[in-house]
Structures are given as C-alpha cells and as structure tokens.
Steps between C-alpha positions, in 0.01 A plus 500: 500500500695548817359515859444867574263513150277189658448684803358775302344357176364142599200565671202698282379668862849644554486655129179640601632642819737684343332630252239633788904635605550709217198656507505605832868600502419729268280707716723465833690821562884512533463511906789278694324231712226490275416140348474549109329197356623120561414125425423242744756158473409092574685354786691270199583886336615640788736170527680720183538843698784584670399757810668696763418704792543877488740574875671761667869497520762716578743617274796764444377797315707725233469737239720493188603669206764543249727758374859562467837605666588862445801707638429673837476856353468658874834358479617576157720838424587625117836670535589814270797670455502837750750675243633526167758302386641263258555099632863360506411203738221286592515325858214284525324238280136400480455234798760637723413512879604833575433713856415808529752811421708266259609610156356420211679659235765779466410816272762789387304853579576873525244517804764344764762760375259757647418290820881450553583871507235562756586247728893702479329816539315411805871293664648834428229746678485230746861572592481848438215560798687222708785760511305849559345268753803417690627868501193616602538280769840595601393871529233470688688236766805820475232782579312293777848479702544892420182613641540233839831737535282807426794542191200476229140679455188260564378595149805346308418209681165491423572578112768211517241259615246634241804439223563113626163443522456605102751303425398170646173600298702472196648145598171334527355685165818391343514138645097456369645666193803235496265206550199615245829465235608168609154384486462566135807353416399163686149563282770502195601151630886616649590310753637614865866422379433655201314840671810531670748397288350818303591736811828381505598538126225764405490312164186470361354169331247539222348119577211397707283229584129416527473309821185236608241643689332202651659151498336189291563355179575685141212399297532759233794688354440733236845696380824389340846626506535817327185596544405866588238547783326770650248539828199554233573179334147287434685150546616435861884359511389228718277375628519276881247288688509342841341201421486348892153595390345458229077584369269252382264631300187340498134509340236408708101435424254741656376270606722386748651870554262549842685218674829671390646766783828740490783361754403121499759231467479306173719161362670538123584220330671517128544250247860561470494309893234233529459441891629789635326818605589877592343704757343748383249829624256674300591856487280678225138393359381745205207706560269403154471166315631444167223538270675309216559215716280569844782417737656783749869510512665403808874515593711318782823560659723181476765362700837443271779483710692220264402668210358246338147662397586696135264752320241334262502209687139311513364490795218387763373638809283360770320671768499307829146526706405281838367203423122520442234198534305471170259268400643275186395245247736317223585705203294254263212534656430887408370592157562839334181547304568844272518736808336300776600197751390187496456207747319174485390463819340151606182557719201229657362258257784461263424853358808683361440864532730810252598744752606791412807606751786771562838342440804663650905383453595161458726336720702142479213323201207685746305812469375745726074536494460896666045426489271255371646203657465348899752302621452105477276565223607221198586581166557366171922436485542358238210509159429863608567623167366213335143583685599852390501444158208266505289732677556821170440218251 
C-alpha cells in the first residue's frame, strides 16, 4: 500500500471523519467558497501531502478558436462570357497571376460584327458634321466681314451663326456617339491598335476577347476549346481571387463570444507553418449560435501578401487582451467532480476542508480560481484526486 492510501486509511478516527464527510457533503449546496465536508490529518499524515498556496499573478490573456482558411470572397469575381460565341483560344491557366483588363480567352462571335459597324458609322458621321461644321464656319466668318462693310444684312449673319452653332452641336453628339462605339469594342476585348487598325482598313473581325476584371490568381476555369458560351450560362468561365487576403473561418463557443468584438486584431497560426503567425482582424461575427453545435460563426480578414495561406487550410486564432492579474493554483490541485469544482483546502488543526470553487482557463500547468478561494490560502497539490475519490467511496 503506497503512501497517499496510509494517509487516508491507517488511522480508524480518520475513516470515521470521513465518513462524518460524506454525509455532510451530501447536504452542502453547490455554492463556490463553500466548504463541503473534509477529514482532519496527523502531523506524521500531513508529512505525505504535498500543499501549495493559492497567489495572484499576472499573466497574458487570449481567446482562441479554430477554423479554417477560405478565399476572400469580398475579393473573389466569377467571370461570364458578355456575348455569344464559340472559343478558338484560351489565354490563361488555373494559377496564373493575371491583372486586371487581361485576356483570358479568345471567342469567335457575330456580336463584334455589329459593334464594328457602329464604331464605322459613328467615324463616318463624325467626319460628316466635322465638315458642315467647318463650312458653317467659313460662312459665317464671310458674312461677319460683309455686314462690317455694310455689303451683307445683319440677319444672314445672325442665321450663319445659328447654322455654325448647329453644327458644332452635331460634332460633340457625334464625338459622344464615336466614343460610346469604341467603348463597346474595348468591352469586346479590341485593343487600341486594333480599334484603329479597324478605321483604317474598315475590315471587320468576327473575334473577341473576355478580358479580367480585377487582378489575382485563376482559381477556377470552367470552359474548353470549342466550347459554345453565352451571357446566361450557369457555370462562370473563370473564376479569380486576390488572395493578399485571405478569410479564416472560425467557430467559436458562446461562451467566449461576449469577449469577442468586430475590428480587433487577432494572430493565425496554421499547421502547414509551425512558429509563424499572420495578422489578422475580425471582420464579421454571426448574429445566432449554431444550435447543432452552440458556437457562433466568426470570420477574420488575413494578411497574405506571400501567398502562402491556401483555402482549407487548418487553422488557429488567438485573441490578444492586456494582461490581467488572476489569482492561480497548480493544475493538479483542482478536481472536476461531475459539474462542480473542487479544492482541498488545508485549514487550522490539520483539517482538510472540500471546497467547492469556480475554475477559469488554465495557464502554463496552473489554473485560474474566479470565487471560492483567498489568496495564500493552501491547497492540496498533489493527492487532490486521491482525497477526491476517497471522499465518494
């Protein structure tokens, strides 16, 4: 029979004592700082006990949770075709770094035919009104020297000016008219050279291209040569990210959710990196708990500027708080009894009292003690659960 058993089983008065223990633990109710029952010790069984006193210290103070890494959808863009058309070329590649307004692939359509002969149209009424304009100018220059030599009425004049006037009217509608057309054929994916390569040969091209419309990474792509597209397709062609951020997406007790604020800076560590961490900010928390599981959902923003983080990825986040003074006793020495807290604590006389505590966090082989406990009050380190046990029997 080892040590801690002698302590407890060799004297008949101690067996008594705790039986007197039971009995009256029974009756105690759950209330932290209340003593439940107890046994008093000899000086030679105390010799057996290991103790320690209950003090304050200071230490860093954190909430964590897990989840995982998630593309940054506020930063995510599904690209569909804007026309119908068949593909003859793909440009891009899932994982290609692309910026924004580059071409991704390069589709045959009767839509640009239509785009092309509006942009001539508009060059040709552009240059239509730029010539009424500059006759219209001419006159009324002629008829303003005829009437200063009295050679001209004032009401030709005045009708002149009322004609050039029209006319540079027409200019600007035709100019807005010019650019509207080039605009859609840069929407088609020409190119400047291209735009006016058209004006100079007025030969139309029946190709076109889907450009980028953000810059980031291809993460999806979703046609094939050949393939036949249209605007109303329910598959996107591609589909880019700009991972320099990425989401963690986290599930966190509700417990712990009040301590938890919008905008706070947070430190994500993944398994794929042991002893490195990414900044990170918590930018969404859900507004109901999880009744399956009772967490809340909560999402941060992190920083990913080497692209390193990747969706899926497992992943920790801790919650940094000023350092808070708590008062703390060794791990070992608490006792989880069913749904209660447990201390030995060792009083006047050699008496060993069960009280009944409220345990917070543990920290570095210690444990926080929220009520029930004064500081340099001793308790049972090491045997606590022994007592424990002892004490149900």
């Amino acid at each position: 029979m080892n040590n801690t058993m002698r302590i407890l089983v060799s004297a008949p008065a101690l067996l008594f004592l705790a039986a007197c223990s039971r009995q009256e633990a029974k009756s105690v109710p759950v209330t932290p700082g209340k003593d439940a029952g107890g046994l008093i010790a000899t000086p030679e069984q105390m010799k057996f006990l290991k103790t320690q006193q209950a003090v304050f210290e200071t230490i860093p103070d954190a909430e964590q949770a897990t989840g995982t890494v998630a593309f940054n959808e506020d930063s995510l863009t599904a690209v569909y075709s804007p026309y119908a058309g068949r593909v003859i070329s793909l440009l891009a590649r899932p994982g290609d770094t692309i910026a924004a307004g580059a071409a991704l692939l390069i589709i045959e359509t009767p839509d640009v035919v239509d785009a092309e002969k509006d942009f001539l149209a508009a060059r040709n009424s552009l240059t239509k009104s730029q010539v009424t304009l500059k006759q219209a100018e001419r006159t009324r220059n002629r008829l303003q020297q005829l009437v200063a030599g009295e050679a001209a009425a004032v009401k030709d004049l005045e009708q002149a000016s009322t004609d050039a006037e029209n006319a540079k009217n027409d200019v600007q509608a035709a100019e807005a008219q010019l650019e509207s057309a080039r605009q859609r054929l840069l929407n088609f994916g020409k190119t400047a050279e291209e735009i006016e390569q058209l004006a100079l040969t007025r030969r139309a091209d029946r190709t076109a291209r889907v450009i980028a419309p953000i810059g980031g990474q291809i993460v999806a792509r979703k046609v094939g040569p050949g393939q036949y597209v249209r605007p109303d397709n329910p598959e996107p062609l591609f589909i880019i990210s700009d991972t320099s951020t990425m989401w963690l997406l986290a599930q966190v007790y509700e417990s712990q959710i009040s301590t938890v604020r919008a905008g706070e800076r947070a430190q994500v560590t993944v398994l794929a990196f042991p002893g490195q961490t990414f900044s990170a900010r918590v930018s969404y928390i859900a507004p109901s708990v999880d009744p399956a599981t009772r967490r809340v959902a909560v999402r941060c923003v992190i920083e990913n500027r080497d692209r390193r983080l990747k969706p899926e990825m497992f992943a920790t986040f801790r919650l940094e708080r000023p350092p808070r003074r708590v008062l703390l006793v060794p791990q070992s020495a608490l006792v989880r009894e069913g749904n209660i807290d447990v201390l030995w604590v060792v009083q006047a006389g050699n008496r060993i009292s069960r009280r009944l505590v409220e345990a917070g966090a543990g920290y570095d082989g210690k444990v926080e003690i929220r009520s029930g406990l004064r500081e340099g009050e001793l308790v049972v380190s090491d045997g606590a659960l022994f007592l424990s046990s002892f004490i149900r029997s």
